[in-house]
N, C-alpha and C positions, 0 to 999 in steps of 0.2 A: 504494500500500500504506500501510496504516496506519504511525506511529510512535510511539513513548512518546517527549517530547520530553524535551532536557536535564534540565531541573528536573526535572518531573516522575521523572525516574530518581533522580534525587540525591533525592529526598524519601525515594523506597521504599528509597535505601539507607539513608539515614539511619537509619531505622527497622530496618533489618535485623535480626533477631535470630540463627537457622540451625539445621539440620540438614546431615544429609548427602547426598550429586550426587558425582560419577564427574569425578577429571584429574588429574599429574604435575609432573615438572619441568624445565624448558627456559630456557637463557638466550642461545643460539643462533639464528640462523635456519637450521642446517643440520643435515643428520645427523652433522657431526661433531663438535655442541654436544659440550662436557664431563658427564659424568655426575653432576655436583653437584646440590645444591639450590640452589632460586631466591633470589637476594638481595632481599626485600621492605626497603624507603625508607618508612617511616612518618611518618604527623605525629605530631607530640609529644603530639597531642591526643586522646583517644578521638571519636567521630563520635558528637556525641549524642542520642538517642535517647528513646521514649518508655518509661516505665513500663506495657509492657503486662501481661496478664494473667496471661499465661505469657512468658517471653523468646522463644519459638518461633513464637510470633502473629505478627508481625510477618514475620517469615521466611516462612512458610508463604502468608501476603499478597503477598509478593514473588513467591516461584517460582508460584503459578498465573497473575499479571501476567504475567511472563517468557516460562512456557508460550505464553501467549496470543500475544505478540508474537511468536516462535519461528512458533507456527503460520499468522499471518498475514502475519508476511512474510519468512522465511528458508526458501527452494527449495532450494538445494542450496550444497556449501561441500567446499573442498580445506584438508588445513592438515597438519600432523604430529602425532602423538599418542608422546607421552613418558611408558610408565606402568613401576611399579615394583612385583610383588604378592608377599603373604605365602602359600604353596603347603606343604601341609602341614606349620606352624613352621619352615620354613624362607622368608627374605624371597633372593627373586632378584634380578637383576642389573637395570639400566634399559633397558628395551627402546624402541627408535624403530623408530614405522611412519606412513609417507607412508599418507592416507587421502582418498578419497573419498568422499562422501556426500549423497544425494538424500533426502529427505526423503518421509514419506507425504502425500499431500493426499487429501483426501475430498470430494467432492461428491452431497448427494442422501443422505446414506449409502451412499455408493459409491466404490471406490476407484479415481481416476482416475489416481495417481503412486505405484508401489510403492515403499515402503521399501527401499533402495541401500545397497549399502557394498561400495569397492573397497578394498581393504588389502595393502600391500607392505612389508615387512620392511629397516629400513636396515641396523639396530645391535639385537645385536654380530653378529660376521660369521660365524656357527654358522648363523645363522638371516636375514643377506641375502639377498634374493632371495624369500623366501617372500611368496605372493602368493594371495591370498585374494577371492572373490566371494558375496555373496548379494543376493539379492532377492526381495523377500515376495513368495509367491505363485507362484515359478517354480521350475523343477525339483525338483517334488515337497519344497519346503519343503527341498533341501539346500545345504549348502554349499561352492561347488567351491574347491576348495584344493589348490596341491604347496608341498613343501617347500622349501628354501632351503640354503646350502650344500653342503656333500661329500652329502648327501644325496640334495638336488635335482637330481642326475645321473643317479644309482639309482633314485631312487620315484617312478613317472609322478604325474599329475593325478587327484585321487581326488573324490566326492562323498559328503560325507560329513554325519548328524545335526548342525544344530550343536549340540544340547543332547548330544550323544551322546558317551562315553569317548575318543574319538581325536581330538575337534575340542577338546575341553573340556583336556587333557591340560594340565597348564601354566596354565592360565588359570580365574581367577574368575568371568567371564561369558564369557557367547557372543556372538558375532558380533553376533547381533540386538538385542543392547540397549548397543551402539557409538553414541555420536552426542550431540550435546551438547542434543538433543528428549528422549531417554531420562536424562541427568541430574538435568533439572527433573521430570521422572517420578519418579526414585527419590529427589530432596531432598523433594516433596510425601508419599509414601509412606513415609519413615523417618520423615519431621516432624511428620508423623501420631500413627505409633506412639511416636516416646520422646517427644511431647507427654504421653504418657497414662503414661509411666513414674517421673515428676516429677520431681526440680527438675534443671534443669544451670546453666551459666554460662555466657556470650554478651560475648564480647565483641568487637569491632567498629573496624577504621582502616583511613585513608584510607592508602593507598599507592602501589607501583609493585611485577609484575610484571616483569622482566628493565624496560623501557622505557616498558611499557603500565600508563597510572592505573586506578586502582580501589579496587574496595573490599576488605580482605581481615576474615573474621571469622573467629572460632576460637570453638569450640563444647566446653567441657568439661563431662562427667555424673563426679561427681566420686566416686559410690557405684557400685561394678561390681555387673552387674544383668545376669541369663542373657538377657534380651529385648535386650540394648543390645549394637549394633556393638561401639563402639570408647569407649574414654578420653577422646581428644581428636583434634577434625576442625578443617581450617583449609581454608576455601573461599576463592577468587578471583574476586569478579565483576567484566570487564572495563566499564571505560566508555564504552569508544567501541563496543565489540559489543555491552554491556549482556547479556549474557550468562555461566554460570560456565562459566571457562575452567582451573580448577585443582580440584582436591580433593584432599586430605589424608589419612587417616586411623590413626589409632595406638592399640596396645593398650594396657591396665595398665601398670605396672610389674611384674616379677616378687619385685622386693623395691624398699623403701621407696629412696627415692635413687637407682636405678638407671634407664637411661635406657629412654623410651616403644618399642619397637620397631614397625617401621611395618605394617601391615595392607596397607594399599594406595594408592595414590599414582596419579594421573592429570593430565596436563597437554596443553590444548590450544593450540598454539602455530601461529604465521603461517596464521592463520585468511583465507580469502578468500572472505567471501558471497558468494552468488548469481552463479556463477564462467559459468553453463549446462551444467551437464553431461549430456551425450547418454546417448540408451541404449547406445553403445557403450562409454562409458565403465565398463559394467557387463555385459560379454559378453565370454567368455575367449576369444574369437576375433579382438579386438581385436591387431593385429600390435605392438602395443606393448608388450603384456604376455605372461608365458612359459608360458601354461597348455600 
């Protein structure tokens, strides 16, 4: 399989400028991390950078590279997912969920590995247990899912829309756009759009997630604009995955001085490439799992 080597990574981060990608916050390797945020260890120095066009050039350069290397050579990957989201102004509690995921592959224009995603619920304990499957292309495009806690006793194993009121309940997206292939999707796709919305601010250092180096940048549009997410986004690209393993994001202020409230938060943590995961590991008849 191909690779983006060392340098060559460090160049495009150098360059980095950002948008926004999909992750949370983790300094644990367990479901019984603390619910805090991550303590990022910076250099003293900003990572410097070119004068490009727009600050988002550069960025935008990045996540379709990233894409590319994602698609060429990341199969499939186990790891925890730490997110935190904003649900009708009101921001909820941190949720951890142990994840599996297979990757699409295409051959011919044809899809020879359907897009996977197993999901289990650690934290908090309302919603342990809950345990979630999809795969493109199979059972009529749903999502099989039962609940978790004092409820997973009472409501059997339901299939259910994922884009639809009862799967969606709770959450910003759907199942199907889970996975850190679908983040460089939505960094290209927003980086796009507030490319065109003008100017923001970009700024860029080397750091440390919980242990793991990288790059972390912070992206503020500093005029609120009905087309614009958020305020201010703070990504994590890891270095040794070279991949974003973190996203940020935070509204206005509501008055001057007052602090950013957060939108939505995602972190991807004890990430393990290319682990093999079977088709069983995506069949709720798997005796390991409680559908």
């Amino acid at each position: 399989m191909k690779r983006l080597d060392r340098r060559r990574w460090l160049q495009f981060g150098f360059a980095l400028g950002t948008s926004a990608i999909v992750s949370n916050s983790l300094q644990a390797q367990s479901p019984d991390a603390s619910n805090q945020e991550p303590a990022y260890r910076l250099s003293r120095a900003d990572v410097a950078g070119r004068d490009p066009a727009h600050p988002l050039d550069p960025a935008l350069r990045m996540a379709h590279e990233t894409l590319h290397y994602i698609r060429e050579n990341i199969v499939d990957y186990t790891g925890i997912v730490i997110k935190r989201e904003q649900i009708d102004g009101r921001v909820g509690d941190h949720e951890f969920m142990g994840i599996k995921v297979r990757n699409r592959k295409v051959e011919n224009g044809v899809i020879r590995t359907p897009f996977s995603v197993y999901t289990t619920f650690l934290k908090p304990s309302e919603m342990k247990g809950r345990e979630a499957i999809y795969v493109e292309n199979q059972n009529d495009g749903k999502v099989v899912a039962h609940e978790g806690g004092m409820k997973g006793r009472f409501i059997p194993t339901v299939e259910l829309d994922p884009n639809g009121m009862i799967a969606m309940r709770g959450q910003r997206y759907p199942i199907t756009e889970l996975g850190i292939e679908n983040l460089c999707v939505k960094l290209i796709e927003r980086g796009e759009r507030d490319r065109k919305s003008g100017d923001c601010v970009v700024e860029q250092k080397m750091g440390k997630l919980g242990d793991r180096p990288g790059l972390l940048i912070t992206v503020l549009h500093p005029v609120q604009k009905p087309e614009l997410d958020f305020h201010r986004a703070e990504i994590f690209i890891d270095e040794g995955l070279r991949v974003p393993v973190r996203y940020a994001a935070y509204d206005w202020p509501k008055k001057t001085g007052c602090e950013c409230q957060v939108i939505e938060e995602y972190t991807y943590q004890n990430l393990k490439i290319n682990v093999g995961l079977k088709d069983s590991d995506f069949d709720r008849t798997n005796p390991k799992y409680n559908f």
